[in-house]
DSSP file (Angstrom, degrees, kcal/mol; ACC not computed):
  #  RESIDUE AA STRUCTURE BP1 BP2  ACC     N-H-->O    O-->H-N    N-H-->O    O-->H-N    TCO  KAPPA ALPHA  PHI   PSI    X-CA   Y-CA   Z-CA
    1    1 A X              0   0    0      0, 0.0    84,-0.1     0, 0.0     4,-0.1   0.000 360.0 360.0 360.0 148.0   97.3  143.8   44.2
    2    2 A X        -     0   0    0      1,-0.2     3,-0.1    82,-0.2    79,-0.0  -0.284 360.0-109.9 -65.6 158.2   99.2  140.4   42.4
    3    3 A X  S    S+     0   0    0      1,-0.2     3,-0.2     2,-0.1    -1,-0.2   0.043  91.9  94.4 -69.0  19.7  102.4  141.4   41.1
    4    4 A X    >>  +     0   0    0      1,-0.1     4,-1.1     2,-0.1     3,-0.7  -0.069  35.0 139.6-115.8  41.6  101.8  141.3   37.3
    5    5 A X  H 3> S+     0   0    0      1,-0.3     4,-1.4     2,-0.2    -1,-0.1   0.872  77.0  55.3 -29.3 -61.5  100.8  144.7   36.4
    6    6 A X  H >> S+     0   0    0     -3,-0.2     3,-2.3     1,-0.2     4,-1.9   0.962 115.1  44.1 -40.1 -61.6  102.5  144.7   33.5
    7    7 A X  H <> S+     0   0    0     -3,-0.7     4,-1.4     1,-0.3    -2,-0.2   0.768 113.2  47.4 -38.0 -45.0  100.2  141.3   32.7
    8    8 A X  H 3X S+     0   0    0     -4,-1.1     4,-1.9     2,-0.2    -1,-0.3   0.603 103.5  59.7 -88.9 -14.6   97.3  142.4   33.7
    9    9 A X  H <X S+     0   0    0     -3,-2.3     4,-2.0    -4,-1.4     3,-0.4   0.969 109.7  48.9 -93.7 -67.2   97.9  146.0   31.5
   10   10 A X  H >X S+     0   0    0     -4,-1.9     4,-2.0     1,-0.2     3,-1.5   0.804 111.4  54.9 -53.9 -57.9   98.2  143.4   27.9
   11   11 A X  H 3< S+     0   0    0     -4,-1.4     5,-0.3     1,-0.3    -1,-0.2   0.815 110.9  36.2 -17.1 -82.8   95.0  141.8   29.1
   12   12 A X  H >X S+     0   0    0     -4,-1.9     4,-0.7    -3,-0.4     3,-0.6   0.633 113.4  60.2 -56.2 -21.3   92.8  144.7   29.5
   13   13 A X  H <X S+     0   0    0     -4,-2.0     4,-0.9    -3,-1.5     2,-0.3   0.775 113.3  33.9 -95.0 -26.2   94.3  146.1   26.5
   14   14 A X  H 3< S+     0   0    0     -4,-2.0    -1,-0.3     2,-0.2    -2,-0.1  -0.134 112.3  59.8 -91.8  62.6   93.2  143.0   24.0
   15   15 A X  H <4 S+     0   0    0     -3,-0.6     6,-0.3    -2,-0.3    -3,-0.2  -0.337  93.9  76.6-128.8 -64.0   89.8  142.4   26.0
   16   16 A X  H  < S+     0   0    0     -4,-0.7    -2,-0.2    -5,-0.3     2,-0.1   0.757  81.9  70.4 -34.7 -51.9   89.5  146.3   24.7
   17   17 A X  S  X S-     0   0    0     -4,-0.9     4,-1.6     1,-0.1     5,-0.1  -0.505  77.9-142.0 -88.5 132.7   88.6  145.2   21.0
   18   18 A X  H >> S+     0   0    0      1,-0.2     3,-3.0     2,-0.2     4,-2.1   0.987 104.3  53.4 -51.1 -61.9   84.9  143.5   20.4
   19   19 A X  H 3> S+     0   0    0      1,-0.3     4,-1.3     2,-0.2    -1,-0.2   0.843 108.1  44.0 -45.9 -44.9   86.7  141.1   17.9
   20   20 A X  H 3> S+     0   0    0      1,-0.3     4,-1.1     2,-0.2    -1,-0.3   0.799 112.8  62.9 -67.9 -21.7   89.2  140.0   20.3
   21   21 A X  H <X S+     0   0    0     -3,-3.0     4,-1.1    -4,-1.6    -1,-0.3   0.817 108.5  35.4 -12.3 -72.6   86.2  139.7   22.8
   22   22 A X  H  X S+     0   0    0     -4,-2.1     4,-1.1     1,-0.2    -1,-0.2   0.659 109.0  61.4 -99.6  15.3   84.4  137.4   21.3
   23   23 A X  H  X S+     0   0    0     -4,-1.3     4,-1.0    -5,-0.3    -2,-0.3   0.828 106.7  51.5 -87.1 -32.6   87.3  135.5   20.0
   24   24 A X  H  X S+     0   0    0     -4,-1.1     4,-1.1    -3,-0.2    -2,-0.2   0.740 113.5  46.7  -5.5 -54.4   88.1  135.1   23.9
   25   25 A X  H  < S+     0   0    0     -4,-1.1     4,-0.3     2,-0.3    -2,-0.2   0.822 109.9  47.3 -94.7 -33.9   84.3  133.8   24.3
   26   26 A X  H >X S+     0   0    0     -4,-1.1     3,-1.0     1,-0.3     4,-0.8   0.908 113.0  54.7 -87.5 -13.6   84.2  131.1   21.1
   27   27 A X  H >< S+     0   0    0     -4,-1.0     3,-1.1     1,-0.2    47,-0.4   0.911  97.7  64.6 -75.8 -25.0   87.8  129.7   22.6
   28   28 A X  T 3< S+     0   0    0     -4,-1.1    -1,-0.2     1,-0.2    -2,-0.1   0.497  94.7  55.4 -37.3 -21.5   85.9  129.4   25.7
   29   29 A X  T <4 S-     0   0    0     -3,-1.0     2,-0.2     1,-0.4    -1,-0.2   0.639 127.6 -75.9 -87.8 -38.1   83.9  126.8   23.9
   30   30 A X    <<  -     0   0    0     -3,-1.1    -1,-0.4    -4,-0.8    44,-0.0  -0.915  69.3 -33.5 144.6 170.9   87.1  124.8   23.1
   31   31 A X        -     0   0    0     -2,-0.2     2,-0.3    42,-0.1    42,-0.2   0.016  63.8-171.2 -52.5 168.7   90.1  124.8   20.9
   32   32 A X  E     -A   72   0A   0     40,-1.7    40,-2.2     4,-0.0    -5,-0.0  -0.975  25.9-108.0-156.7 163.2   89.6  126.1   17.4
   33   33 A X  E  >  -A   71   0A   0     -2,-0.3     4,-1.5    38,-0.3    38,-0.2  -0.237  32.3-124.5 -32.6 135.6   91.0  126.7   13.8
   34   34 A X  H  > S+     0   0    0     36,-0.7     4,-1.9     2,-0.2     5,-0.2   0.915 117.7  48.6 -78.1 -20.2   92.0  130.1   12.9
   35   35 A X  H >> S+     0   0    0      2,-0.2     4,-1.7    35,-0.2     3,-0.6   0.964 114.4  54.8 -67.8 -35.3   89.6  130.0    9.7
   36   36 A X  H >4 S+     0   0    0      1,-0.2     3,-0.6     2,-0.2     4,-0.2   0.880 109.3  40.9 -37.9 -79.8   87.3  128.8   12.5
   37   37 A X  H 3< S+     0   0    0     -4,-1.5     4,-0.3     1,-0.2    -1,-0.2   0.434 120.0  46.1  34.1 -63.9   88.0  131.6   14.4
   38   38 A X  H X< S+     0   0    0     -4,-1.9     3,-3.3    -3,-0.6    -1,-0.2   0.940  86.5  83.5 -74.5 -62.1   87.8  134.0   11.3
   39   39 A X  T << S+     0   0    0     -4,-1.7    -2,-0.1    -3,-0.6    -1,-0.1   0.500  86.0  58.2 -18.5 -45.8   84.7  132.8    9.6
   40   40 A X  T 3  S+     0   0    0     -4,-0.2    -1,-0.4    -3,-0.1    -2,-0.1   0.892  97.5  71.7 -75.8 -25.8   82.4  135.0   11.8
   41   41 A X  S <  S-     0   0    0     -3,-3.3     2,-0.5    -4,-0.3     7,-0.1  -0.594  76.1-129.2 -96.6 162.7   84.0  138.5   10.9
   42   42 A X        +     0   0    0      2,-0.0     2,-0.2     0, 0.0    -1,-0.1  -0.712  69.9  98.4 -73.5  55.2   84.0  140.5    8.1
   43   43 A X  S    S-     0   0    0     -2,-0.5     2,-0.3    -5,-0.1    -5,-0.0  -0.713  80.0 -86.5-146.5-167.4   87.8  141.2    7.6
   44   44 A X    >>  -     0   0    0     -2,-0.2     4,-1.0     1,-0.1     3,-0.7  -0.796  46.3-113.9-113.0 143.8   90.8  139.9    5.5
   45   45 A X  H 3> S+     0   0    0     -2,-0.3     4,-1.0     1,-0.3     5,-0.1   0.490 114.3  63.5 -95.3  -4.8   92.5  136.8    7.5
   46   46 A X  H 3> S+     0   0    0      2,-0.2     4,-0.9     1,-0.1    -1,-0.3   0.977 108.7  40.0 -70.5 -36.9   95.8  139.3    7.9
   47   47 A X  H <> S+     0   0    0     -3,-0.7     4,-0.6     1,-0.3     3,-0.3   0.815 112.6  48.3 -58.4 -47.8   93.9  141.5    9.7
   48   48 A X  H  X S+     0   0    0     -4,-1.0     4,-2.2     2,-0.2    -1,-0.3   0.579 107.5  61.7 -71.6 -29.4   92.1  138.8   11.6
   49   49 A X  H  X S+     0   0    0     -4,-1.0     4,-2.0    -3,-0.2    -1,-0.2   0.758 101.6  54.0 -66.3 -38.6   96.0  137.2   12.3
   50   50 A X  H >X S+     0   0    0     -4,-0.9     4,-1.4    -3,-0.3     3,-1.3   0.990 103.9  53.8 -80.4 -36.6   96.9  140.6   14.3
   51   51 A X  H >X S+     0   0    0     -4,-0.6     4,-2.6     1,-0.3     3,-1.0   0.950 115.6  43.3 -43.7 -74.6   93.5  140.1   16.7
   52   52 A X  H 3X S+     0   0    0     -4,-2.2     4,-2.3     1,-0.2    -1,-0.3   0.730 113.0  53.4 -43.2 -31.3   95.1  136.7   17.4
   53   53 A X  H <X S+     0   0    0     -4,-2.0     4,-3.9    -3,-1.3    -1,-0.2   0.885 107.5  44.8 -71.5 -40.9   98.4  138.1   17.7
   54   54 A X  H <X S+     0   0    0     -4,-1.4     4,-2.0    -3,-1.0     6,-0.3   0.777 111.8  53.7 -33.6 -54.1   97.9  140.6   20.2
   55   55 A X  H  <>S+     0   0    0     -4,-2.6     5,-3.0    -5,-0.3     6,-0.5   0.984 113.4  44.6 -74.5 -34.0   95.8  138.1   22.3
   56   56 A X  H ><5S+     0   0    0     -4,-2.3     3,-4.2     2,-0.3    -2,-0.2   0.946 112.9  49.4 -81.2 -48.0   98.8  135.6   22.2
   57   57 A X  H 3<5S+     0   0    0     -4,-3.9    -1,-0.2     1,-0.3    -2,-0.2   0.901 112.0  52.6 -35.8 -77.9  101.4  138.5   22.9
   58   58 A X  T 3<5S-     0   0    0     -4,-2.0    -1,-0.3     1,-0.3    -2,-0.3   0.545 111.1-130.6 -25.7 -23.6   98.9  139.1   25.7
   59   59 A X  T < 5S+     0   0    0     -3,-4.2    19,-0.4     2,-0.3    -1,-0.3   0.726  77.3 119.0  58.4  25.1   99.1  135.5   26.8
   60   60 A X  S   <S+     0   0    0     -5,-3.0    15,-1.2    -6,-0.3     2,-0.3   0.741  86.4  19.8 -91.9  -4.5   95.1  135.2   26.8
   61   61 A X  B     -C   74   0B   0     -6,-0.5     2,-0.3    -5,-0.2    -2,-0.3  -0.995  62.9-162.9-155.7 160.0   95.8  132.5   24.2
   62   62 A X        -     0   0    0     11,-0.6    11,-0.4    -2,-0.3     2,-0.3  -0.985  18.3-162.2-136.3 151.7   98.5  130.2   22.8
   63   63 A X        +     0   0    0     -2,-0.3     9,-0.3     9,-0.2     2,-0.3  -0.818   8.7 179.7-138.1 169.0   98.6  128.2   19.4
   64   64 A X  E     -B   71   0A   0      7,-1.1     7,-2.9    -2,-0.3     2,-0.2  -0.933  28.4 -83.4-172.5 145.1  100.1  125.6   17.6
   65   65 A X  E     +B   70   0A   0     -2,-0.3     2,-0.3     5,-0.2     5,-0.2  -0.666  28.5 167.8 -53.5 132.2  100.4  123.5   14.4
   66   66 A X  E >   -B   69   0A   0      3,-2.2     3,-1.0    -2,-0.2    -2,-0.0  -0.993  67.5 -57.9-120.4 130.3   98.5  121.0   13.6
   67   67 A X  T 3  S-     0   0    0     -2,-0.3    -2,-0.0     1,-0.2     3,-0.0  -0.039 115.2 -22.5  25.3-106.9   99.1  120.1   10.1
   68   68 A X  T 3  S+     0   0    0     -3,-0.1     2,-0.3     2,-0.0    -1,-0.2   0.756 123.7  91.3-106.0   4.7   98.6  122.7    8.0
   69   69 A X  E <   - B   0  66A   0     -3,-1.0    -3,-2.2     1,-0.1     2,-0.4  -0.515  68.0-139.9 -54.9 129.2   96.4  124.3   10.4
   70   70 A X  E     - B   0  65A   0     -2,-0.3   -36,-0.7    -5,-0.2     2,-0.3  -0.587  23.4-170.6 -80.9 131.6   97.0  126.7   13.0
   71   71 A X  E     -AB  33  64A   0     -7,-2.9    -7,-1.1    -2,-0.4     2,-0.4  -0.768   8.7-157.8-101.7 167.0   94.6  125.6   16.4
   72   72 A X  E     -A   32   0A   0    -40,-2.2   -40,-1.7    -2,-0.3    -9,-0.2  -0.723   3.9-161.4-132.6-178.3   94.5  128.4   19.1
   73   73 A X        -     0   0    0    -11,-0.4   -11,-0.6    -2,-0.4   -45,-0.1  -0.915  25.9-105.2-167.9 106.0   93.6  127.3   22.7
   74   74 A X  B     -C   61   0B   0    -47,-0.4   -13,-0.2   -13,-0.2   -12,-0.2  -0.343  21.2-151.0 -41.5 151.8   92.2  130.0   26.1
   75   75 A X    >   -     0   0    0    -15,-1.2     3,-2.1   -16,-0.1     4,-0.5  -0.775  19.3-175.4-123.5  71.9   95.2  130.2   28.3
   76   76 A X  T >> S+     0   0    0      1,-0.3     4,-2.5     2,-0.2     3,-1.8   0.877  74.5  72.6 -34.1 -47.3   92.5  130.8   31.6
   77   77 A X  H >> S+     0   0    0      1,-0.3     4,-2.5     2,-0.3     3,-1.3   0.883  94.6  48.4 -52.7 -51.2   95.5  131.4   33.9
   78   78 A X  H <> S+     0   0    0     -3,-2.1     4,-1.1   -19,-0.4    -1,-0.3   0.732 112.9  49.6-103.1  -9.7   96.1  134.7   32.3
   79   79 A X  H <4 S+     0   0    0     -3,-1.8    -1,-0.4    -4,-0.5     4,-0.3   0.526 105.9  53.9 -68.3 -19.0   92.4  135.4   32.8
   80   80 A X  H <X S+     0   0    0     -4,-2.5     4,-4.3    -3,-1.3     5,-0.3   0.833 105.8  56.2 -37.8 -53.8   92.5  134.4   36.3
   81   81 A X  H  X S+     0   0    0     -4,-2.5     4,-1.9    -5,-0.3     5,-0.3   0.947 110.4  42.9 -43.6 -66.6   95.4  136.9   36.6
   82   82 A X  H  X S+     0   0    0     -4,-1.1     4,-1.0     2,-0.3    -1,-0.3   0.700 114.0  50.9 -53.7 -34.2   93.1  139.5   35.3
   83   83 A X  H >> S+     0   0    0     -4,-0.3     3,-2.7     1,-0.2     4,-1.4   1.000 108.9  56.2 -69.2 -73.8   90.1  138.0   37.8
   84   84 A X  H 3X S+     0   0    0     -4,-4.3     4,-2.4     1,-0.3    -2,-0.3   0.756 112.3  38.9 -35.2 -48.3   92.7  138.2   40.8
   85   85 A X  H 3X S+     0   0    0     -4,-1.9     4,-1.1    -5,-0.3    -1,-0.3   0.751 109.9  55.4 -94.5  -8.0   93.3  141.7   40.3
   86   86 A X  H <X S+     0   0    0     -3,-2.7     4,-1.8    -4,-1.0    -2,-0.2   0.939 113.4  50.5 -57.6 -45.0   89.4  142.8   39.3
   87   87 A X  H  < S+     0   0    0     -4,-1.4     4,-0.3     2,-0.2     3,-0.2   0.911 115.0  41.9 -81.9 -53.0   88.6  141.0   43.1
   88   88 A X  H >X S+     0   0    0     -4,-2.4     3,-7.8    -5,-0.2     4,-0.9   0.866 116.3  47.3 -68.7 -70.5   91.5  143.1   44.9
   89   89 A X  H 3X S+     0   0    0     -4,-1.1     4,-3.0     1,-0.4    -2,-0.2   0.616 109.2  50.3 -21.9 -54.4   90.8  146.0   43.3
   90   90 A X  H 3< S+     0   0    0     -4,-1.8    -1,-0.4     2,-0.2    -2,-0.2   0.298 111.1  53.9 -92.4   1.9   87.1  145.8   43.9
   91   91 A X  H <> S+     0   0    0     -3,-7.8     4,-2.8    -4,-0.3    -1,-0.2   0.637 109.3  47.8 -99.9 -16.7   87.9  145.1   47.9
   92   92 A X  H >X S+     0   0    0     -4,-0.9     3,-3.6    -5,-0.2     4,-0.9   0.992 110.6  47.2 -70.7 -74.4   89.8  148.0   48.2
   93   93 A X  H 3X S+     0   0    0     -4,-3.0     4,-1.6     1,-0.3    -1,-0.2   0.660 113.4  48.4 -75.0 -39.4   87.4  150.0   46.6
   94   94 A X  H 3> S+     0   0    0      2,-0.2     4,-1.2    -5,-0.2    -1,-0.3   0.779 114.0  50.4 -49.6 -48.8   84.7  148.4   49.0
   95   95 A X  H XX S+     0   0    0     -3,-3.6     4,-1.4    -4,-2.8     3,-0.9   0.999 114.7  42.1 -43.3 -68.2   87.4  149.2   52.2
   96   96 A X  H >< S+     0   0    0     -4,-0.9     3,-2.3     1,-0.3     4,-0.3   0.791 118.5  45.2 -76.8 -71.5   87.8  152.9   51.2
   97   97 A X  H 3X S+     0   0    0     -4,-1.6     4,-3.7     1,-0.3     3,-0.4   0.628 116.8  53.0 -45.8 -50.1   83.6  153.3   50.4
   98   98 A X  H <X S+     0   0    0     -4,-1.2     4,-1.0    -3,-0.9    -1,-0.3   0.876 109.6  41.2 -23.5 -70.7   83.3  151.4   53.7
   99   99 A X  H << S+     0   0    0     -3,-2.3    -2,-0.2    -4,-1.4    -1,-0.2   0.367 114.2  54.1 -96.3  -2.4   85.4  153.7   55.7
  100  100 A X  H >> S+     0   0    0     -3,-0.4     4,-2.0    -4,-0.3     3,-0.9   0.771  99.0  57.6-112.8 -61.3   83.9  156.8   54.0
  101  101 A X  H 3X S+     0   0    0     -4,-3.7     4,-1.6     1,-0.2    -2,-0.2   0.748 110.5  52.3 -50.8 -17.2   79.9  156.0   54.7
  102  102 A X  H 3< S+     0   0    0     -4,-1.0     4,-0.3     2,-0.2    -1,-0.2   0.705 105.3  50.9 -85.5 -19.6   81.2  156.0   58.4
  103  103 A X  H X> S+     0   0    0     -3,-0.9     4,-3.0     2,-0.2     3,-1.9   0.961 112.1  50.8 -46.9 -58.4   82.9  159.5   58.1
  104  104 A X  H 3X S+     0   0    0     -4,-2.0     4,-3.7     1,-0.3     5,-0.2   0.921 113.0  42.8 -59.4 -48.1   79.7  160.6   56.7
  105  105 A X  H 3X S+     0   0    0     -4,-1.6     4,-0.5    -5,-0.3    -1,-0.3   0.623 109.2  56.1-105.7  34.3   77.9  159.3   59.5
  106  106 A X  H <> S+     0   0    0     -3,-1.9     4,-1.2    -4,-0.3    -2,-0.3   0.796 109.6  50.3 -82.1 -59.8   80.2  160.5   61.8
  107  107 A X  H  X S+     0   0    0     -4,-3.0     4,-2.2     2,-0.2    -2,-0.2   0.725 109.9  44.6 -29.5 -53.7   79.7  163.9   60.4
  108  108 A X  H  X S+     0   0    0     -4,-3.7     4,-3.3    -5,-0.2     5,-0.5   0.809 108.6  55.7 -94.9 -17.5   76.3  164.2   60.5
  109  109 A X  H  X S+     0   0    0     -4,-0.5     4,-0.6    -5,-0.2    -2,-0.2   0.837 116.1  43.3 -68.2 -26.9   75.9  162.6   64.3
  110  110 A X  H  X S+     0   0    0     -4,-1.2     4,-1.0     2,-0.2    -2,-0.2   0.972 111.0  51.9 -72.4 -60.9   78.3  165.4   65.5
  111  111 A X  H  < S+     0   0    0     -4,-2.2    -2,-0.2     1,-0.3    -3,-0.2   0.866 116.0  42.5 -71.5 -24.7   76.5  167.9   63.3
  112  112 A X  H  < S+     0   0    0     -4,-3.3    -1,-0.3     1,-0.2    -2,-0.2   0.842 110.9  54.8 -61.9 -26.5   73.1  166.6   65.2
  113  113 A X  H  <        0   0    0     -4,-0.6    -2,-0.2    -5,-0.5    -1,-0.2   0.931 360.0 360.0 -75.3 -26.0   74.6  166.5   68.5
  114  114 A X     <        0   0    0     -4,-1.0    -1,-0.3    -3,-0.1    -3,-0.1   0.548 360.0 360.0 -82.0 360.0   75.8  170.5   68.2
């Protein structure tokens, strides 16, 4: 598995919240505003400020001044990361599953053959 556990652990743990979810999905679109950002939920813009903060800890996103606005931006690489380790994970699991339906029918051609 890549070496960024740690990386991969802040990922999955901001992906875990809807809001931050689909805040993921409208940066996906392009940059944005955080009152963009905000508009659609139903919260208080401190609240909405920790989502963002979290994801940036997280590296799924990075942000900036632009006058007096803040823009956010996807950072894909750290959702690659996340991709890269779904894809090992999900060959391994494929190996071991693999290597177990030929136990089984290893098992049951011996238990015909007796």
């Amino acid at each position: 598995m890549p070496n960024k556990p740690h990386a991969v652990d802040s990922t999955f743990h901001a992906l875990a919240d809807p809001t931050r979810c689909a805040v993921v999905r409208a940066l996906s679109q392009g940059n944005a505003t955080v009152s963009d950002l905000a508009r659609p939920f139903d919260m208080a813009l401190p609240s909405f400020t920790q989502h963002l903060g979290v994801l940036e800890n997280a590296g799924l996103i990075v942000s900036w001044r632009e006058g007096r606005s803040r823009v956010c931006a996807l950072n894909a690489g750290a959702l690659r990361d996340a991709e890269d380790w779904m894809a090992t994970a999900r060959r391994e699991w494929e190996a071991r599953m693999d290597r177990f339906e030929t136990h089984i029918h290893k098992m049951k051609k011996e238990s015909s053959d007796d």
